[in-house]
py3Dmol code that shows the C-alpha trace and the ligand (Angstrom):
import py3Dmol

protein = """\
ATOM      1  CA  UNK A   1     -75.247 135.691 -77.624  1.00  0.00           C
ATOM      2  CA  UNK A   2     -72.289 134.353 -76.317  1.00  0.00           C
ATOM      3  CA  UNK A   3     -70.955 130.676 -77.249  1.00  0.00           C
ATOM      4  CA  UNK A   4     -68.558 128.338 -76.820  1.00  0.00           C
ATOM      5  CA  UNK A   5     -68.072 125.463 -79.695  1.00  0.00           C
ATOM      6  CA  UNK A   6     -71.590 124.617 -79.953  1.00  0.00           C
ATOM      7  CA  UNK A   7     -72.924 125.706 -76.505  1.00  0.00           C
ATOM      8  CA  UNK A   8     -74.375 129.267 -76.825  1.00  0.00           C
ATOM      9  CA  UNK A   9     -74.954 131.503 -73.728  1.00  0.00           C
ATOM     10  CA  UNK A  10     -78.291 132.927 -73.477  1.00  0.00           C
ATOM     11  CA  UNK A  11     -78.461 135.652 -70.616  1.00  0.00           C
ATOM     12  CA  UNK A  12     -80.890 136.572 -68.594  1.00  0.00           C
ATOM     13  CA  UNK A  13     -81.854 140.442 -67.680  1.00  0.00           C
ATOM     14  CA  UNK A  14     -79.428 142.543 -64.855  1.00  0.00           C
ATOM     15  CA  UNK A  15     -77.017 140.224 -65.616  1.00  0.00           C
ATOM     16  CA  UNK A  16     -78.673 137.545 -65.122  1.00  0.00           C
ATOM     17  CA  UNK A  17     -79.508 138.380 -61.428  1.00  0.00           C
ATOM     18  CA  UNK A  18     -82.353 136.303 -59.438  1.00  0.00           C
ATOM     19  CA  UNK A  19     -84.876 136.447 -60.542  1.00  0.00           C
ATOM     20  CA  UNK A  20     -83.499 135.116 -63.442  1.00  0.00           C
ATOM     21  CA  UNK A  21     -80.481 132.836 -64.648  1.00  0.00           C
ATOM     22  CA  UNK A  22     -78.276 132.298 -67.534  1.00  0.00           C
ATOM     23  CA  UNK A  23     -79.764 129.759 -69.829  1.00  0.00           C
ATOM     24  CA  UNK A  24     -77.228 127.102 -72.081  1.00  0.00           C
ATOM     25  CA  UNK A  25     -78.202 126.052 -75.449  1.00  0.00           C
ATOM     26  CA  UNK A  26     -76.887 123.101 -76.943  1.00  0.00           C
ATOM     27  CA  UNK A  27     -76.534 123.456 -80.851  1.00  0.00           C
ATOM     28  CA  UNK A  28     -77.472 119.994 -82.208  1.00  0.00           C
ATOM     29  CA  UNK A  29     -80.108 117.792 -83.660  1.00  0.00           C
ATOM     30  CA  UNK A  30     -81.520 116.863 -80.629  1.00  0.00           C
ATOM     31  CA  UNK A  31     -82.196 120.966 -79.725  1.00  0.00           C
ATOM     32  CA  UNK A  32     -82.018 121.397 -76.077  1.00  0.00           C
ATOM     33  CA  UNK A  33     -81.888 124.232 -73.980  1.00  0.00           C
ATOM     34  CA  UNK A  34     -80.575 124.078 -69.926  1.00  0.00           C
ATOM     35  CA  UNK A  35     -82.971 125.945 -67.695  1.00  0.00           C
ATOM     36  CA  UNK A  36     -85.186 128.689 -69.066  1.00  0.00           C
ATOM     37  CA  UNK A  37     -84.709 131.483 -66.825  1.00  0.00           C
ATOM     38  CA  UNK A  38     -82.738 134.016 -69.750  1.00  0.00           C
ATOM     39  CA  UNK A  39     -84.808 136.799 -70.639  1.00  0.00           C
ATOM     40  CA  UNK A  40     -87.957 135.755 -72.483  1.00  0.00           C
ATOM     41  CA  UNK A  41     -87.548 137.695 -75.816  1.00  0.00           C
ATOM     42  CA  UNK A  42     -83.745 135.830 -76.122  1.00  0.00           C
ATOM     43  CA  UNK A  43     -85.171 132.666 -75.536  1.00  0.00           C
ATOM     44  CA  UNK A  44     -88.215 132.798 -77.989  1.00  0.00           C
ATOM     45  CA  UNK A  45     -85.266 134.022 -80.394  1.00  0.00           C
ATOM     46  CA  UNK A  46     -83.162 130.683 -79.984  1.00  0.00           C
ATOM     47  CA  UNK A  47     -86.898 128.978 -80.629  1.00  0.00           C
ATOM     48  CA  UNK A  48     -87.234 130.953 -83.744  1.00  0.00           C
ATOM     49  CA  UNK A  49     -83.450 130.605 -85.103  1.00  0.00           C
ATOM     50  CA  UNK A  50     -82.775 127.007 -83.918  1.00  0.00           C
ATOM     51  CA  UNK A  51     -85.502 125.368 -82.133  1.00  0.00           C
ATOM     52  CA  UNK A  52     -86.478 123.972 -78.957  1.00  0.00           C
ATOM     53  CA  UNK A  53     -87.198 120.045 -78.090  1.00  0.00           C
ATOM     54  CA  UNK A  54     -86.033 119.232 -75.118  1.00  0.00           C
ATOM     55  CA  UNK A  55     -85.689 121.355 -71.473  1.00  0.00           C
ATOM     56  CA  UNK A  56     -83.288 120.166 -69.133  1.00  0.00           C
ATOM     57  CA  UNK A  57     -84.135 122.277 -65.470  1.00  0.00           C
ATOM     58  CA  UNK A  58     -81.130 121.776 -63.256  1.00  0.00           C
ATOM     59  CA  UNK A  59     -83.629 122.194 -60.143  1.00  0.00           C
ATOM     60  CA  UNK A  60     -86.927 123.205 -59.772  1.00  0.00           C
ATOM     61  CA  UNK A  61     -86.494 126.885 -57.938  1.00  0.00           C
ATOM     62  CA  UNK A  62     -88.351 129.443 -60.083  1.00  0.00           C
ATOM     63  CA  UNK A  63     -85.574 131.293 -61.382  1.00  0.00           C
ATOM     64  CA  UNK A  64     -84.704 128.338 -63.286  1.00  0.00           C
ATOM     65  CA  UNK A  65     -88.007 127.178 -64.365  1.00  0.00           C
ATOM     66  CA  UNK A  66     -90.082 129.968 -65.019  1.00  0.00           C
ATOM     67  CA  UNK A  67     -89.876 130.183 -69.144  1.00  0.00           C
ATOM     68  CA  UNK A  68     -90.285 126.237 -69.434  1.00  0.00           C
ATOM     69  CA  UNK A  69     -94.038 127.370 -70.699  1.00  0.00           C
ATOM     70  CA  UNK A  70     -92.850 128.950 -73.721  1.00  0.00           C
ATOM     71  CA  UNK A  71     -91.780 125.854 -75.570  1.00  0.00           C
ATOM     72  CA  UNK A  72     -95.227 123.882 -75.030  1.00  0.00           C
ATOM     73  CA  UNK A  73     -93.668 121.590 -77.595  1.00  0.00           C
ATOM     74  CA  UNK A  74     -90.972 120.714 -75.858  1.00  0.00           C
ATOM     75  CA  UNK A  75     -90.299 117.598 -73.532  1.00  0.00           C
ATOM     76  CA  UNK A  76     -88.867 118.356 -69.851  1.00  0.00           C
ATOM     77  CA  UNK A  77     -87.150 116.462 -67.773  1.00  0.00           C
ATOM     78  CA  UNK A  78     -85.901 117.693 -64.169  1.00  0.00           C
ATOM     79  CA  UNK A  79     -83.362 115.906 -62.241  1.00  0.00           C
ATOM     80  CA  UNK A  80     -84.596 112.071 -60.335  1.00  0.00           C
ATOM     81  CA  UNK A  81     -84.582 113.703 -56.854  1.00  0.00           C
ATOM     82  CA  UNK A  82     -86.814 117.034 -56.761  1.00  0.00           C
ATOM     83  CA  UNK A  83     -89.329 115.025 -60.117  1.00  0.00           C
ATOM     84  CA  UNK A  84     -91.724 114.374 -57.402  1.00  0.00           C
ATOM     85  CA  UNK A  85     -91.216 117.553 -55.300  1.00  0.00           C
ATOM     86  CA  UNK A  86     -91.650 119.880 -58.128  1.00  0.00           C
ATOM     87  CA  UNK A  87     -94.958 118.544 -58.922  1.00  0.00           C
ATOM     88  CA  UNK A  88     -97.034 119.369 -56.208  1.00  0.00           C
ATOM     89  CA  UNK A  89     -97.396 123.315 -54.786  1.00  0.00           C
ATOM     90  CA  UNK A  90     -97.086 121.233 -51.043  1.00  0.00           C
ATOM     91  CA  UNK A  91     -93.759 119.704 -51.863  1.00  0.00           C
ATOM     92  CA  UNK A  92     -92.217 122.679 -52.641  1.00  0.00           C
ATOM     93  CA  UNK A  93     -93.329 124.906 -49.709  1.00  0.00           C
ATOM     94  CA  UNK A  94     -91.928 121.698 -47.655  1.00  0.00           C
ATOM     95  CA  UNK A  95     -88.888 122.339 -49.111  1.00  0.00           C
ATOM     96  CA  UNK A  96     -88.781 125.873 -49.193  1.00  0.00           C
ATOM     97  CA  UNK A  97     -89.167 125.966 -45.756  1.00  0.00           C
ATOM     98  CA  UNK A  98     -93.006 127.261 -45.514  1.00  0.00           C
ATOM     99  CA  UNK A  99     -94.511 124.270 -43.463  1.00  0.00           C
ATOM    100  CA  UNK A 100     -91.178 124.336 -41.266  1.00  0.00           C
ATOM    101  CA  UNK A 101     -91.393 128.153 -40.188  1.00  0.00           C
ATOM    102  CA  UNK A 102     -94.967 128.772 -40.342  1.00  0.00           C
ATOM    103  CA  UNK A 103     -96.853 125.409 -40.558  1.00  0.00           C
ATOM    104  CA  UNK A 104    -100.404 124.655 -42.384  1.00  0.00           C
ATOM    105  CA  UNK A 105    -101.141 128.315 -42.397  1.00  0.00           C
ATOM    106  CA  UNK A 106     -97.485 129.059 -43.467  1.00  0.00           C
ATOM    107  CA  UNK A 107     -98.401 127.175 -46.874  1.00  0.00           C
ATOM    108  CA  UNK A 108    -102.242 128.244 -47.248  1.00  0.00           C
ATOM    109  CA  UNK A 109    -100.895 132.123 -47.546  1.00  0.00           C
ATOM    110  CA  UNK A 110     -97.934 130.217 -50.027  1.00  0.00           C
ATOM    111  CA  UNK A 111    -100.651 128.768 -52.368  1.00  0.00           C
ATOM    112  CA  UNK A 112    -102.618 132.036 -52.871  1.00  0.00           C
ATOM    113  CA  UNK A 113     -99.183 134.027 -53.595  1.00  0.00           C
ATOM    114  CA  UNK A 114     -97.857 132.210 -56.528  1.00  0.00           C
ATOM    115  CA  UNK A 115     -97.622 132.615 -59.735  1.00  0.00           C
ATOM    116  CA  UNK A 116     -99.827 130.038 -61.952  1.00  0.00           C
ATOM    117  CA  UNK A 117     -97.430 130.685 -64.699  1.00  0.00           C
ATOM    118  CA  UNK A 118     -94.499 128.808 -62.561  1.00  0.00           C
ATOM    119  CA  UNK A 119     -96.887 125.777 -61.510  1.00  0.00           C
ATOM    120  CA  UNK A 120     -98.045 125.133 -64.957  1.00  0.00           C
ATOM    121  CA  UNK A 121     -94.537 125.178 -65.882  1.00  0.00           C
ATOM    122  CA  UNK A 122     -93.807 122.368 -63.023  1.00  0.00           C
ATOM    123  CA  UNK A 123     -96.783 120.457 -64.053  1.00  0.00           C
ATOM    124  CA  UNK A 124     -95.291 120.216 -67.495  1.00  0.00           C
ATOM    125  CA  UNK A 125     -92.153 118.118 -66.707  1.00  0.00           C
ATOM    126  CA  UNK A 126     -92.776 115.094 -68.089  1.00  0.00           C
ATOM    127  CA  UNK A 127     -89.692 112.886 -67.568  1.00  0.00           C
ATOM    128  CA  UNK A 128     -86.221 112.793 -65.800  1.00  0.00           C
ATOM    129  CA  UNK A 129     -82.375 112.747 -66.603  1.00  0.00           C
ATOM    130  CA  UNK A 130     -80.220 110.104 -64.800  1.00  0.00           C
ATOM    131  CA  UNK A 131     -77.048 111.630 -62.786  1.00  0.00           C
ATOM    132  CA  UNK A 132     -73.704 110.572 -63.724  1.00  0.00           C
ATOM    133  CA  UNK A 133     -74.441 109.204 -67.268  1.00  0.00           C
ATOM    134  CA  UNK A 134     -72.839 110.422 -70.586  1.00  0.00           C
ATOM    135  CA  UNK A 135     -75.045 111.893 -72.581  1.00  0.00           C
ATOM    136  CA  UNK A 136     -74.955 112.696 -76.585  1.00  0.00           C
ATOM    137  CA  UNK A 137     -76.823 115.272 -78.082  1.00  0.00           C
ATOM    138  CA  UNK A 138     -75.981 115.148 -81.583  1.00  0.00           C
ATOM    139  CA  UNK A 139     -72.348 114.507 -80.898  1.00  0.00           C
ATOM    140  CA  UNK A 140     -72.529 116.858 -77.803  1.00  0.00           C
ATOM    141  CA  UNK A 141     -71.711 114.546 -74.708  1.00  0.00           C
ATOM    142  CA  UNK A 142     -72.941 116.036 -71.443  1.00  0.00           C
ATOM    143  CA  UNK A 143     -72.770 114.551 -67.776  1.00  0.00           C
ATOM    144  CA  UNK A 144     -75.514 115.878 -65.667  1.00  0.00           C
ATOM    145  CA  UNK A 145     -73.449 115.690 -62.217  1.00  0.00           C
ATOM    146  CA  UNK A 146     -75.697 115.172 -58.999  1.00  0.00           C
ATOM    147  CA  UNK A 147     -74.469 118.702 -56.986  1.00  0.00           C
ATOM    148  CA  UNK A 148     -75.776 118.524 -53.956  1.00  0.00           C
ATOM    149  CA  UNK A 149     -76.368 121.246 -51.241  1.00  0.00           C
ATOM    150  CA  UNK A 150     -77.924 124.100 -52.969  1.00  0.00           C
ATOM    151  CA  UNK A 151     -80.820 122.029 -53.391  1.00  0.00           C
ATOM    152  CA  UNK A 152     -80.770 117.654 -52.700  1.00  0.00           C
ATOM    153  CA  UNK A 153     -81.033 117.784 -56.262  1.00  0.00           C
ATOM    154  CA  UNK A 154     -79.172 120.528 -58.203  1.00  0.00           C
ATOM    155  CA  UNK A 155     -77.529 118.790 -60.871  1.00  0.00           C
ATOM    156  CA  UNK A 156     -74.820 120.404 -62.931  1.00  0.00           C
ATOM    157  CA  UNK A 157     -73.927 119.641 -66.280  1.00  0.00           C
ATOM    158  CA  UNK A 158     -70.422 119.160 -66.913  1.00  0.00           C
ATOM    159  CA  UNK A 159     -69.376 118.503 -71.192  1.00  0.00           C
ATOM    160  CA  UNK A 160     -66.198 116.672 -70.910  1.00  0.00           C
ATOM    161  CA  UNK A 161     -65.487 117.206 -74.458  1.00  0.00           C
ATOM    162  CA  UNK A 162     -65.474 120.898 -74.341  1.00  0.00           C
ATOM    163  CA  UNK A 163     -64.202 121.372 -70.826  1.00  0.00           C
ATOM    164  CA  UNK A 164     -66.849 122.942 -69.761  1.00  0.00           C
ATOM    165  CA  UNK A 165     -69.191 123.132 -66.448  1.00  0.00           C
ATOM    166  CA  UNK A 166     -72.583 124.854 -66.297  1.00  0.00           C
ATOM    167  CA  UNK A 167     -72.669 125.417 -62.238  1.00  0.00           C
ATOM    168  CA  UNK A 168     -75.763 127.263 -62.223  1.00  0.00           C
ATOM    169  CA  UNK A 169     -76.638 128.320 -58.249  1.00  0.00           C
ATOM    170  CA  UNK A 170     -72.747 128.078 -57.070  1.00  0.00           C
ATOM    171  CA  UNK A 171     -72.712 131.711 -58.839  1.00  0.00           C
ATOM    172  CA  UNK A 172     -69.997 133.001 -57.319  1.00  0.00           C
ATOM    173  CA  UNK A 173     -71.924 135.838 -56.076  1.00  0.00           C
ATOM    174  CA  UNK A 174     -71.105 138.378 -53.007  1.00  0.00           C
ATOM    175  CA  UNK A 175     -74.413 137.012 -51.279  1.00  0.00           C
ATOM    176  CA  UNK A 176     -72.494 133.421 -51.022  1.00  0.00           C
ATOM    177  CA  UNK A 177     -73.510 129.794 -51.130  1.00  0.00           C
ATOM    178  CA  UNK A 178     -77.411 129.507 -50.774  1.00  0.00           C
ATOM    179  CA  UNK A 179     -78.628 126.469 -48.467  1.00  0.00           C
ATOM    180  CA  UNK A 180     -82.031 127.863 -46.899  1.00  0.00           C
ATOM    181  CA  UNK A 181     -84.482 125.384 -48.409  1.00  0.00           C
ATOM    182  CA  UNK A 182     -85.129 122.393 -45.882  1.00  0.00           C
ATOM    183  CA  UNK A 183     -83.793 120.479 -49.082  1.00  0.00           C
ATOM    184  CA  UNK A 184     -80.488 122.526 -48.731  1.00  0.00           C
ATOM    185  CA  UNK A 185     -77.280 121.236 -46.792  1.00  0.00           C
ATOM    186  CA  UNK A 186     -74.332 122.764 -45.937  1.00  0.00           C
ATOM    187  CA  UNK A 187     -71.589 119.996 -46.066  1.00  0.00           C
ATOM    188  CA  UNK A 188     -72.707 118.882 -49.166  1.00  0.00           C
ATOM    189  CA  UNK A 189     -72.994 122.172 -50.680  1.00  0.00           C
ATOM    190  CA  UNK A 190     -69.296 122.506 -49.532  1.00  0.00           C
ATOM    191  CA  UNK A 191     -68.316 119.087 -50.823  1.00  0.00           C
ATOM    192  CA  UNK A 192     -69.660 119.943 -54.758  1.00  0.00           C
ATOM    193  CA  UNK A 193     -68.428 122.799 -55.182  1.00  0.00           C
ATOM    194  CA  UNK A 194     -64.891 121.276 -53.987  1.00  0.00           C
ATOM    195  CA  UNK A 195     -65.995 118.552 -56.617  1.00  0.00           C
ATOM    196  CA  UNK A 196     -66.404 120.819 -58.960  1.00  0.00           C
ATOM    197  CA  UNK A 197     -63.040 122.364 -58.849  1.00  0.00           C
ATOM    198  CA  UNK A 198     -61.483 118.935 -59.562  1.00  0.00           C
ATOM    199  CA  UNK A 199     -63.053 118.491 -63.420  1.00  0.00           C
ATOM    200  CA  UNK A 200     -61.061 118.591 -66.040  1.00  0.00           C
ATOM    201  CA  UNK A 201     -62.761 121.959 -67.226  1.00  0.00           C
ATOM    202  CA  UNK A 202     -61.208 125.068 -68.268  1.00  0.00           C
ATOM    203  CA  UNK A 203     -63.970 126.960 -68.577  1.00  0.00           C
ATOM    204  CA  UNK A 204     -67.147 127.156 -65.780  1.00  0.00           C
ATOM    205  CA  UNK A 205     -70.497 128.802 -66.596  1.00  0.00           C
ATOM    206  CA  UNK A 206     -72.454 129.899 -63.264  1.00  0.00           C
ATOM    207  CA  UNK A 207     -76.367 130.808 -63.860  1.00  0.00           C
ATOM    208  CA  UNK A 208     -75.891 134.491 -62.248  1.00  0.00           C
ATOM    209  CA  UNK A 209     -74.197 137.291 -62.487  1.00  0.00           C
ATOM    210  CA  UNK A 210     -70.322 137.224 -63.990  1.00  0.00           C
ATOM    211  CA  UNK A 211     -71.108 133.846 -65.661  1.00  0.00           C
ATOM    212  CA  UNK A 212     -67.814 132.861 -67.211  1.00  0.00           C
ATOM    213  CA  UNK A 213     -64.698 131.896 -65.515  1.00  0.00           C
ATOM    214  CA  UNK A 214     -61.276 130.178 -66.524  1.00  0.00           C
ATOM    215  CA  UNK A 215     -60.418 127.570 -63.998  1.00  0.00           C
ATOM    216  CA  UNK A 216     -58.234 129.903 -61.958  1.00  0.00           C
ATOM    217  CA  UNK A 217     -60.499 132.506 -61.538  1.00  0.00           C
ATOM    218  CA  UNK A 218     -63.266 130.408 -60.662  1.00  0.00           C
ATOM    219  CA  UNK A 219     -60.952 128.211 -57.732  1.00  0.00           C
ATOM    220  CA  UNK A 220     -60.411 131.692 -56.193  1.00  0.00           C
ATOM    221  CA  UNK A 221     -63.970 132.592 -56.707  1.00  0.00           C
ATOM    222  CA  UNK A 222     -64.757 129.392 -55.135  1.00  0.00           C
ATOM    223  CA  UNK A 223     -62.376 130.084 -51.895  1.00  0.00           C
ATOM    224  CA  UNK A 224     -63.980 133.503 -51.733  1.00  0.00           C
ATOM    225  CA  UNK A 225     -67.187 131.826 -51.695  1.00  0.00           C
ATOM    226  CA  UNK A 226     -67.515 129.337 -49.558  1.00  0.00           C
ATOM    227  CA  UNK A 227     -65.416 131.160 -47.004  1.00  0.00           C
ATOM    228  CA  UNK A 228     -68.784 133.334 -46.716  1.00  0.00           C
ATOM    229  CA  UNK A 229     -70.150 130.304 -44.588  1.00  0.00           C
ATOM    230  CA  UNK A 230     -67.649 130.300 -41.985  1.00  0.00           C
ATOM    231  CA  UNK A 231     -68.148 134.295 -41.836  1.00  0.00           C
ATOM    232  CA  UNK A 232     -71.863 133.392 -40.837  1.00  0.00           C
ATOM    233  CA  UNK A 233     -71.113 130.768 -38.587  1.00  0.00           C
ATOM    234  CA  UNK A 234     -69.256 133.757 -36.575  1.00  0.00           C
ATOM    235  CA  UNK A 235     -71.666 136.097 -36.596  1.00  0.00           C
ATOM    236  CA  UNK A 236     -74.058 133.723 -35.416  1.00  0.00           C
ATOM    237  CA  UNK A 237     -72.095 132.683 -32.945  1.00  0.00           C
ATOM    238  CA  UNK A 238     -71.559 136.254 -31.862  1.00  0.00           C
ATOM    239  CA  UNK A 239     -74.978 136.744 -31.384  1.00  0.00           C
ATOM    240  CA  UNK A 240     -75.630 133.979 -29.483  1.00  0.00           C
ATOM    241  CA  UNK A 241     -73.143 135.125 -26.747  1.00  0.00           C
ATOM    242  CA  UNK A 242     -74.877 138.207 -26.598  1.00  0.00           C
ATOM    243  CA  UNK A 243     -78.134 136.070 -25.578  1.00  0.00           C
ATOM    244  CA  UNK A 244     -79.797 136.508 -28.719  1.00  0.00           C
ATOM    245  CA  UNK A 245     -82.996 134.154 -29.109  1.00  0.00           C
ATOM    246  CA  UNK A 246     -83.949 132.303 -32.479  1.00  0.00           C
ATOM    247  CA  UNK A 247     -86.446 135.007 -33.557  1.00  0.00           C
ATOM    248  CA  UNK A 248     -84.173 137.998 -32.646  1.00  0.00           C
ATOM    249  CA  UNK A 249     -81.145 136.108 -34.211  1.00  0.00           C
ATOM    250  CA  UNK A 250     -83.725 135.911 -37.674  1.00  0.00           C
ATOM    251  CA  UNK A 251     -84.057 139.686 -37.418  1.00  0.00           C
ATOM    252  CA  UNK A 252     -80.396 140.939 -37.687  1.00  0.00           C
ATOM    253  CA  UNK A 253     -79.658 140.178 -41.468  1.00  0.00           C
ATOM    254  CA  UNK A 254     -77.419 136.729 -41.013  1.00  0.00           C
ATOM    255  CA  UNK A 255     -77.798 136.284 -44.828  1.00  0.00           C
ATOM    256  CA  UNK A 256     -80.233 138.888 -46.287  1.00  0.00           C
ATOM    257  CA  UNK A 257     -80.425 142.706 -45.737  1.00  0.00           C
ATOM    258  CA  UNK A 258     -82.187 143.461 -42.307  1.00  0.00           C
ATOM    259  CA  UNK A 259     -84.649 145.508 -44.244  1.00  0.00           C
ATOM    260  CA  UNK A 260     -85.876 142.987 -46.670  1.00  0.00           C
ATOM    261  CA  UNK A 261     -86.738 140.419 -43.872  1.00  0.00           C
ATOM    262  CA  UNK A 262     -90.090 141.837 -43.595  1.00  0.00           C
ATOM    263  CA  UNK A 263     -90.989 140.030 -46.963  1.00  0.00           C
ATOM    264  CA  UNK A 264     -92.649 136.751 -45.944  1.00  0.00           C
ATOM    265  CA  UNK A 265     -89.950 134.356 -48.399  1.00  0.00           C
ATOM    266  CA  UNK A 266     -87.476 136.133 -47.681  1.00  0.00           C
ATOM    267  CA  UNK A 267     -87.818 136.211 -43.762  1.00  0.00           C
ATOM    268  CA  UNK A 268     -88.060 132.167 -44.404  1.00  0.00           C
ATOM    269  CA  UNK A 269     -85.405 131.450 -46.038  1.00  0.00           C
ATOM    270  CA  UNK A 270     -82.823 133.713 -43.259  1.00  0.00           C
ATOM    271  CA  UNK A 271     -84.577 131.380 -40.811  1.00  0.00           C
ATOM    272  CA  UNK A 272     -84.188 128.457 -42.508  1.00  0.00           C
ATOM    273  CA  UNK A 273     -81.052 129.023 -43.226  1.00  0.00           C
ATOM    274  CA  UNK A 274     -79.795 130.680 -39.711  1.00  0.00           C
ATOM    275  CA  UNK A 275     -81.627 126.614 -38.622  1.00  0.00           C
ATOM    276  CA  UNK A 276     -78.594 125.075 -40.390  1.00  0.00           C
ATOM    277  CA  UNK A 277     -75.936 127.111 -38.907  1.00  0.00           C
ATOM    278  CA  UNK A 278     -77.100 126.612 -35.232  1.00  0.00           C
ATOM    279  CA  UNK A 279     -77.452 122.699 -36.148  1.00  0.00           C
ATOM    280  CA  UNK A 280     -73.612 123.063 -37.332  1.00  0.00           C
ATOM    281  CA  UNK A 281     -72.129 125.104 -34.411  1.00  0.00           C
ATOM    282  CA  UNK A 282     -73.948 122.757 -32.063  1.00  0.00           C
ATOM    283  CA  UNK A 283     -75.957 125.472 -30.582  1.00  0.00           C
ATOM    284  CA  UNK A 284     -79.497 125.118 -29.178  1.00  0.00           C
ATOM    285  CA  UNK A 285     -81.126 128.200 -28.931  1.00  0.00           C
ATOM    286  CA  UNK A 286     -84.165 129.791 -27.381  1.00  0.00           C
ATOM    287  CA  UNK A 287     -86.835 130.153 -29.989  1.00  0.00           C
ATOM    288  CA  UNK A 288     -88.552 133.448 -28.239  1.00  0.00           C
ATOM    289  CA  UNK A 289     -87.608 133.933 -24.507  1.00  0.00           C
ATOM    290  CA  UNK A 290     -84.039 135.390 -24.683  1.00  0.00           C
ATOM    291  CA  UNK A 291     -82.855 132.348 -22.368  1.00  0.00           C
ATOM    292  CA  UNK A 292     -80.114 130.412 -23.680  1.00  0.00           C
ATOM    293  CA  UNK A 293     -80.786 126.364 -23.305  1.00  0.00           C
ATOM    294  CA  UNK A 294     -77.431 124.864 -23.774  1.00  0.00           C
ATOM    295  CA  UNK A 295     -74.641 125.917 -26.269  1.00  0.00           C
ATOM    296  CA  UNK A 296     -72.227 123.021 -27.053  1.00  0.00           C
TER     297      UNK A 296
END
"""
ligand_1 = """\
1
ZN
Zn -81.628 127.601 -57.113
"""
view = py3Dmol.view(width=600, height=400)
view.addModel(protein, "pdb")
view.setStyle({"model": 0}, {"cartoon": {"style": "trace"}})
view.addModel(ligand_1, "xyz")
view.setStyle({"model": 1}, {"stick": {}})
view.zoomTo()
view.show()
């Protein structure tokens, strides 16, 4: 395992590819780990070796969440804004986008797919973390900045001691910035990650993939990244001056690969997500006819 001073990497399998994350431990007293979506075995090793008291989730999406129930000692706290989501199966199909795409029936089919592991986990947080308040862990200060856009709540904790940010879902990744959650917003995703870029770090942690990155590479990771989102506002718009409608536009692949839209989540998240585009272009769209309403 990978560390810096007394942070130490845990990774999660592929690379740490959804549907896992990189996990952070902080070495100190106070024992706590950031997220728990590392690979299982690695985690219950850190438990063994160092100990586990306290869970801090930067957001409630699965791959973040899902080992929280193997440290049933441990307190958890998620960040102010998604406490109350995360705690009822509802509140997160709201903000998935279940109830949006596919209404009451949308979220009955939701409830019988999930995993119980993952809820149990949610119904174990027990407290919260304040945004933009220093922290010490042992000696270990840590600012858990509110991130919005990826989620209303993503925080991201930033250790201005060591110089180093723990950015979790702005991974850097070719699939870009993620947003398709009814909780998710584009300008503000665009905003924090341009926040981000202005902390005095030197060193940036994402929860996928590559994981570590000086400051340099990870500005021109960043440029890379969000320029992804004006990419999709083109092809959207592209479509839409063919005379696409809303439900052929959600069939092309906008964001995920045309042929894994037939999987229920994934198909509602592309809409979801092809929603916030339209909203940002201006465009109104027929949902099924092929007639276009108005377009800015
Ligand atoms: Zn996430």
């Amino acid at each position: 395992m990978q560390s810096i001073g007394p942070l130490i990497i845990v990774e999660g399998p592929k690379n740490s590819k959804v549907p896992f994350s990189r996990s952070l431990y902080l070495n100190c007293d106070e024992k706590v780990l950031i997220d728990t979506g590392a690979n299982p075995k690695d985690l219950l090793k850190v438990e063994e070796e160092y100990g586990v008291k306290l869970i801090l989730n930067t957001h409630y999406h699965p791959d973040h969440t899902q080992h929280n129930h193997l440290f049933p000692n441990a307190e958890k706290w998620m960040n102010p804004i998604e406490y109350e989501t995360a705690r009822t199966i509802e509140g997160i199909a709201r903000s998935n986008g279940v109830y949006q795409e596919w209404g009451e029936e949308g979220i009955k089919l939701w409830k019988e797919n999930l995993p119980l592991e993952w809820i149990q986990n949610l119904g174990e947080i027990s407290g919260t973390y304040d945004y933009e308040t220093e922290y010490s862990f042992g000696g270990i200060k840590v600012i858990m900045l509110h991130t919005p856009g990826h989620t209303s709540g993503l925080a991201s904790p930033y250790f201005p001691d060591l110089g180093v940010a723990f950015v979790s879902d702005y991974d850097m990744t070719a699939f870009g910035p993620w947003y398709n959650g009814t909780d998710g917003d584009i300008e503000d995703f665009i905003k924090s990650g341009e926040r981000l870029l202005e902390l005095d770090a030197d060193t940036y942690i994402t929860g996928h993939q590559k994981g570590v990155f000086s400051k340099q590479e990870f500005k021109e990771a960043m440029k890379r990244y969000l320029a992804i989102i004006n990419k999709r506002d083109e092809k959207i718009e592209n479509y839409v001056s063919k005379g696409f409608t809303f439900d052929e536009l959600s069939r092309v692949g906008i964001f995920y690969p045309k042929r894994t839209l037939e999987i229920p989540i994934f198909r509602t998240w592309e809409r979801g997500g092809i929603r916030k585009h339209l909203q940002r272009l201006g465009i109104i769209i027929s949902e099924t006819d092929g007639a276009l309403v108005s377009c800015r």
